[in-house]
C-alpha positions in Angstrom: 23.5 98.3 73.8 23.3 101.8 75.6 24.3 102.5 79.4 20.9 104.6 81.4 22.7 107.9 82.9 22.4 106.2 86.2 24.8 103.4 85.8 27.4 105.4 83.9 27.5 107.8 86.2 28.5 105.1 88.5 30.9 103.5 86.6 32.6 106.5 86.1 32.6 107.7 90.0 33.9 104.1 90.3 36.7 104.6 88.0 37.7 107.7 89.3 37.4 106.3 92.9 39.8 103.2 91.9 42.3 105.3 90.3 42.5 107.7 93.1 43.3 104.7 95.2 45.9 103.2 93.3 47.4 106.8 93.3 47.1 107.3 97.0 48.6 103.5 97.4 50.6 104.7 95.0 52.6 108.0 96.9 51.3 105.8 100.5 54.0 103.2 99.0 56.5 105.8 98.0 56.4 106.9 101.3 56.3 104.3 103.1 53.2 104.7 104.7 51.2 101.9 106.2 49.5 102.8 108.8 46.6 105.7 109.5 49.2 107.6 112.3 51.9 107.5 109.4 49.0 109.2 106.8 48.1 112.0 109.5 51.6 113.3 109.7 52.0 113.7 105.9 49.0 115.2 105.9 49.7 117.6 109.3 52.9 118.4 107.1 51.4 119.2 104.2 48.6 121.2 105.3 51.2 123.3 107.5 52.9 124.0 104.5 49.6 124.9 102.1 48.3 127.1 105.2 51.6 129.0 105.3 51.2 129.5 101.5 47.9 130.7 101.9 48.1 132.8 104.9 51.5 134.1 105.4 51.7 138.3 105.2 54.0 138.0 102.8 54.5 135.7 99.6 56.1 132.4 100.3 59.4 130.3 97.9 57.9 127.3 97.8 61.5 126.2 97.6 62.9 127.6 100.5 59.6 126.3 102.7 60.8 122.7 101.8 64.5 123.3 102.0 63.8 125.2 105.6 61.7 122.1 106.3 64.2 119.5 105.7 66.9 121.2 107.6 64.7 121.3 110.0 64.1 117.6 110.2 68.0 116.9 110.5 68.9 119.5 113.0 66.4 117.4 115.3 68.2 114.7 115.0 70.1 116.2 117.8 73.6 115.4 115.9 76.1 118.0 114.9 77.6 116.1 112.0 74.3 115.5 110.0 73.0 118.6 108.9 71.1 119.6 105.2 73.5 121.1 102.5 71.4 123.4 100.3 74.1 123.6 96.5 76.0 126.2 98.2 76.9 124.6 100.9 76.8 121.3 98.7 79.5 123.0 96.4 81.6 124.3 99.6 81.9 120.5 101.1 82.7 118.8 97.4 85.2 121.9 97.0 87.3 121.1 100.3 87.0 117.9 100.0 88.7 117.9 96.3 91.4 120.4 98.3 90.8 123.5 96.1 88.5 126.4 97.6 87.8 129.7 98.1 88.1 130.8 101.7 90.7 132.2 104.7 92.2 128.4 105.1 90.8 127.5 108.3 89.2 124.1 109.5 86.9 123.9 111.9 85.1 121.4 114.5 81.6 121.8 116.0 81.1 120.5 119.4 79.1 121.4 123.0 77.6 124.3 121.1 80.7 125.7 119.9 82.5 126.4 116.8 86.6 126.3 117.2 89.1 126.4 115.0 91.1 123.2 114.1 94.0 123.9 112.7 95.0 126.9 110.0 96.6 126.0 106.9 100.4 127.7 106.4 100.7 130.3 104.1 96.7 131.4 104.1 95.3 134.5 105.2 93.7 133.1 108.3 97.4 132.4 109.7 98.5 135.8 107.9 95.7 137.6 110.0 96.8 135.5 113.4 94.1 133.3 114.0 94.6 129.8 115.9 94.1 126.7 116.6 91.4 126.3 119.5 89.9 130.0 118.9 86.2 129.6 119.0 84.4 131.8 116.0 81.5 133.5 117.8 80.4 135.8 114.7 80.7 135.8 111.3 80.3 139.3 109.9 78.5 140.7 113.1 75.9 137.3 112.6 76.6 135.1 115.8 77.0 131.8 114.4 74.4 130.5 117.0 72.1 131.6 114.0 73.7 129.1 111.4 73.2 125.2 110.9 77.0 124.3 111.4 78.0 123.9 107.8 76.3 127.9 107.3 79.5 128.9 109.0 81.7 127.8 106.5 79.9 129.0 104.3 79.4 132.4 104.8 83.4 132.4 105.7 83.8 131.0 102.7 83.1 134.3 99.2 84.9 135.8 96.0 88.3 135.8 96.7 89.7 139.7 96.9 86.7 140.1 99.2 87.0 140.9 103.0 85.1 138.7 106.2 85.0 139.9 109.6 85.0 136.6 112.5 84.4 137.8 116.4 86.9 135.4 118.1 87.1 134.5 121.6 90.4 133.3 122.8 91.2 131.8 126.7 93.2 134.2 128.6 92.2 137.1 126.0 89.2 139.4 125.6 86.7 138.9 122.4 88.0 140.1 119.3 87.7 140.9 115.7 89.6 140.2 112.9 88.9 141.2 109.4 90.7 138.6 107.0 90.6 139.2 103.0 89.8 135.9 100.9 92.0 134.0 98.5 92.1 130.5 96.8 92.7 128.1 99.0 95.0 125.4 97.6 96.0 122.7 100.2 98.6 119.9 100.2 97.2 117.5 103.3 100.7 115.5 103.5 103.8 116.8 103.8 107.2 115.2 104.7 110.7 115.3 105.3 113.9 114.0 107.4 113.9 115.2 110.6 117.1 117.8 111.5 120.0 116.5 113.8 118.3 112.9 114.2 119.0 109.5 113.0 117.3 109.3 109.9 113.5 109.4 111.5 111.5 110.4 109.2 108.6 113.0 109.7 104.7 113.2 107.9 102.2 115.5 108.7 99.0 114.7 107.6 96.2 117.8 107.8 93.2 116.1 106.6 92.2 112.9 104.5 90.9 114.4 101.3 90.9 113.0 97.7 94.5 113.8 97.0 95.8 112.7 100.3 96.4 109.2 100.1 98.8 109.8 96.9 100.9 112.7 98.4 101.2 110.9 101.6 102.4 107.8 99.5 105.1 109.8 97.5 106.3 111.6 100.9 107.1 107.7 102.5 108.6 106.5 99.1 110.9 109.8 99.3 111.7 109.2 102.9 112.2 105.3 102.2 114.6 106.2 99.6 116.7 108.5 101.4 117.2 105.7 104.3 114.5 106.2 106.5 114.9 104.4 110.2 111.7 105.8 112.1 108.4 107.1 111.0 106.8 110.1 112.9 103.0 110.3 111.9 101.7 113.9 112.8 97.8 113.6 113.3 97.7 116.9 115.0 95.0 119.6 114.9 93.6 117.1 111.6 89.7 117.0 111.8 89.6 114.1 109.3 87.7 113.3 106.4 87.7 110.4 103.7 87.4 106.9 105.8 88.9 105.3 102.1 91.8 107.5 102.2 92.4 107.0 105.7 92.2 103.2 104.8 94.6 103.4 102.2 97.0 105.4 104.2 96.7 102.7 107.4 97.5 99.5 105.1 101.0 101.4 104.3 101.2 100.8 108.6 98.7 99.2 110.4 99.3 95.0 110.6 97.7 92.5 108.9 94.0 92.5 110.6 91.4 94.6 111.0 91.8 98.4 110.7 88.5 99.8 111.7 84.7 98.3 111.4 81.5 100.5 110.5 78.3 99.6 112.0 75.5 100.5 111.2 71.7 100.7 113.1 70.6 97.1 112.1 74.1 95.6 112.9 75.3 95.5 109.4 79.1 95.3 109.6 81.8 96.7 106.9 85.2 95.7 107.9 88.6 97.2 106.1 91.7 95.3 106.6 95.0 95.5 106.2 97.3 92.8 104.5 100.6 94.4 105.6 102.7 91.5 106.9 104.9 94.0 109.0 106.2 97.1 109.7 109.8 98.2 107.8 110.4 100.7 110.6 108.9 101.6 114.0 106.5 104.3 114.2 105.3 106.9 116.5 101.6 108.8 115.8 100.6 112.7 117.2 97.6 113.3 118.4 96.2 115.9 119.7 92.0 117.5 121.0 91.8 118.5 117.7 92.1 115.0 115.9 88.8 113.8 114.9 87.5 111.0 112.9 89.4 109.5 110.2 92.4 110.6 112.6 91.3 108.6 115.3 90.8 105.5 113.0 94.2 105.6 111.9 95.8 106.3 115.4 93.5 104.1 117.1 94.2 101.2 114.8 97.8 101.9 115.4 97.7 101.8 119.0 95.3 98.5 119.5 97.9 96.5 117.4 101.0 97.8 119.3 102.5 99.5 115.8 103.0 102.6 117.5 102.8 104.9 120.4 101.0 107.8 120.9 102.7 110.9 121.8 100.0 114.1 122.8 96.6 114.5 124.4 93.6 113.2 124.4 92.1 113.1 120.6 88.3 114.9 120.0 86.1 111.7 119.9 84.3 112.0 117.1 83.3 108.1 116.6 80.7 108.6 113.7 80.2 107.8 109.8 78.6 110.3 108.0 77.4 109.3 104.2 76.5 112.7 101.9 73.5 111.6 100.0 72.7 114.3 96.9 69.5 115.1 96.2 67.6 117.2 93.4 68.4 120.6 93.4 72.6 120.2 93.8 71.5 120.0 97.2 72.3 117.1 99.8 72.0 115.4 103.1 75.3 114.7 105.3 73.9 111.9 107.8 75.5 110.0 110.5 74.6 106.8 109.4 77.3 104.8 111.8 80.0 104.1 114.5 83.0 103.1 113.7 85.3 100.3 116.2 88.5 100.2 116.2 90.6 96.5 116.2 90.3 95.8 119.8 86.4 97.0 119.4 86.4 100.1 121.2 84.0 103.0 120.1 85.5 106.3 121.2 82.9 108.6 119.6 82.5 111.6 123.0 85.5 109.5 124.5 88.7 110.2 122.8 91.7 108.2 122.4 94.3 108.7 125.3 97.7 109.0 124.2 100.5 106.5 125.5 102.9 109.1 126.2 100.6 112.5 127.6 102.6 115.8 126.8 100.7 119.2 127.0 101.7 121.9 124.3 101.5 125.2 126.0 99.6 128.2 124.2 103.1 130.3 124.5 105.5 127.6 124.3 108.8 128.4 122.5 109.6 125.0 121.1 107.0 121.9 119.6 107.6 120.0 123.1 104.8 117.3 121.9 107.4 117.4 118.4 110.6 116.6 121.0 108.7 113.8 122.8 107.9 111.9 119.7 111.6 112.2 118.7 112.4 111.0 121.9 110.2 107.9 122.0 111.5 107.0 118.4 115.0 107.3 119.6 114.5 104.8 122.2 112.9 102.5 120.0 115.9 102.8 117.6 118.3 101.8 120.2 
């Protein structure tokens, strides 16, 4: 039996009709679309996009449209700490993070605008060429770095090593600057330790960041200082802008009492809670802090304090209270997104607040001696007695 032209033409605009609305429920699914608001905005997108292809003076990289439009979407977010890593930047992060990296050896913080210098790493070119903690980077290479996402600054510090970048600096009390630092590999030990000189046996860490290798030369630093009779711990947290929450973990159960160290929270109230099972503490302990602590150092010293395992010697930390989770994507590229707060035991949330040291001591920009250092040594001593 034969179809007339008339009903197979129908048939076949109704087939083509009904598989162009399975695909649209299709990509409406994928996207989560349900409503006809949601399928305007794709739509506004998308034809922004096509009528910049089509338009634009000049030909377009479809590529960098989308990766200009995704950054876009995060830097509205409003948050400092979720921002869209294109693969260099992507590479850079995974690079620091591991501890090995091309760069001057400088760490920074990004806050009120502003991007200042953390700490700098002994031995790198950044200390070598006299930058400081708390100078604030105001060009890279004659680019203000009002012109870069905050993770672009980094980057464009970062380059082949044997090659020279140029950073503006302004520091208080001083007149702008410039400095032109030459590049090498970056190599860097985040815990160091040793027996404090003309004391009774109190024993001193420094922790500069919580990276992948941290937790396991922290560990062997304590086992060293155990071994040679340690009486007192020291925990310097200074000038450390943080990093891995599970390192940080690790590290705390070696110090923090049985409980809760710190609890994540996320939008919907969804709790994750890391403990600690340490029964209690061999020795007593005293924690560093300083503006320039952020994040996973405010975990650990906040966790420290709310159980009454240690006192804090310094100022007031950064108060940087946030989780961020780096998501990769599909072109080495990936998103770093604040996707929760963080609590300490006693459930306090000091992201913009800070933690307040128990014992306050300034460090003064031309100060001869580590007073902060001398406080903490004092504190310990009276604990000892």
């Amino acid at each position: 039996m034969f179809l007339n032209k008339k009903k197979l033409a129908a048939i076949i605009i109704g087939s083509l009709a009904a598989g162009s609305a399975l695909t649209a429920g299709g990509v409406f699914w994928l996207l989560n679309i349900h409503t006809a608001g949601d399928a305007a905005e794709y739509i506004r997108f998308f034809g922004v996009k096509k009528f910049i292809e089509a338009r634009y003076v000049e030909p377009t990289d479809d590529q960098a449209l989308l990766d200009g439009a995704i950054a876009g979407m995060v830097k509205s977010l409003g948050d400092p700490h979720s921002v869209y890593l294109n693969a260099q930047s992507y590479e850079g992060l995974k690079q620091h993070t591991e501890g090995t990296f091309g760069g001057i050896g400088v760490t920074m913080g990004f806050k009120d605008n502003k991007v200042t210098v953390i700490s700098v790493i002994e031995g790198t070119p950044g200390e070598g060429a006299g930058v400081k903690a708390g100078d604030e980077i105001l060009a890279v290479d004659d680019t203000p770095v009002t012109e870069f996402d905050p993770t672009e600054v980094a980057q464009h510090i970062r380059g082949e090593v044997g090659t020279n970048v140029v950073l503006r600096l302004h520091r208080e009390g001083a007149e702008d600057f410039d400095v032109t630092i030459t590049r090498d590999t970056i190599q860097v030990p985040t815990a160091k330790g040793k027996m404090l000189e003309n004391t009774d046996h109190i024993g001193y860490i420094r922790i500069a960041s919580f990276g992948e290798h941290t937790a396991a030369e922290y560990h062997e630093a304590l086992e060293n200082l155990e071994n040679d009779g340690m009486k007192g711990l020291i925990i310097d947290l200074r000038e450390n802008g943080g990093g891995l929450i599970t390192t940080c973990v690790d590290i705390a159960r070696t110090v923090v009492p049985k409980g809760p160290i710190v609890s994540v929270v996320r939008r919907d109230g969804s709790t994750e809670e890391h403990d600690s099972n340490l029964e209690e503490n061999k020795y007593p302990i005293v924690v560093l802090i300083d503006g320039n602590s952020a994040s996973a150092s405010e975990i650990l010293a906040g966790a420290l304090q709310d159980t009454g395992a240690a006192t804090l010697v310094g100022t007031k930390s950064y108060g940087k209270g946030s989780v961020q989770a780096v998501i990769p994507m599909f072109h080495n590229d990936a998103l770093k997104l604040t996707i929760a707060r963080y609590y300490t035991p006693n459930g306090r949330c000091i992201d913009g607040t800070g933690i307040e040291p128990d014992v306050e001591v300034e460090l003064a920009p031309d100060a001869t001696a580590d007073t902060q250092l001398l406080q903490a040594i004092e504190t310990m001593k009276s604990k000892l007695q």
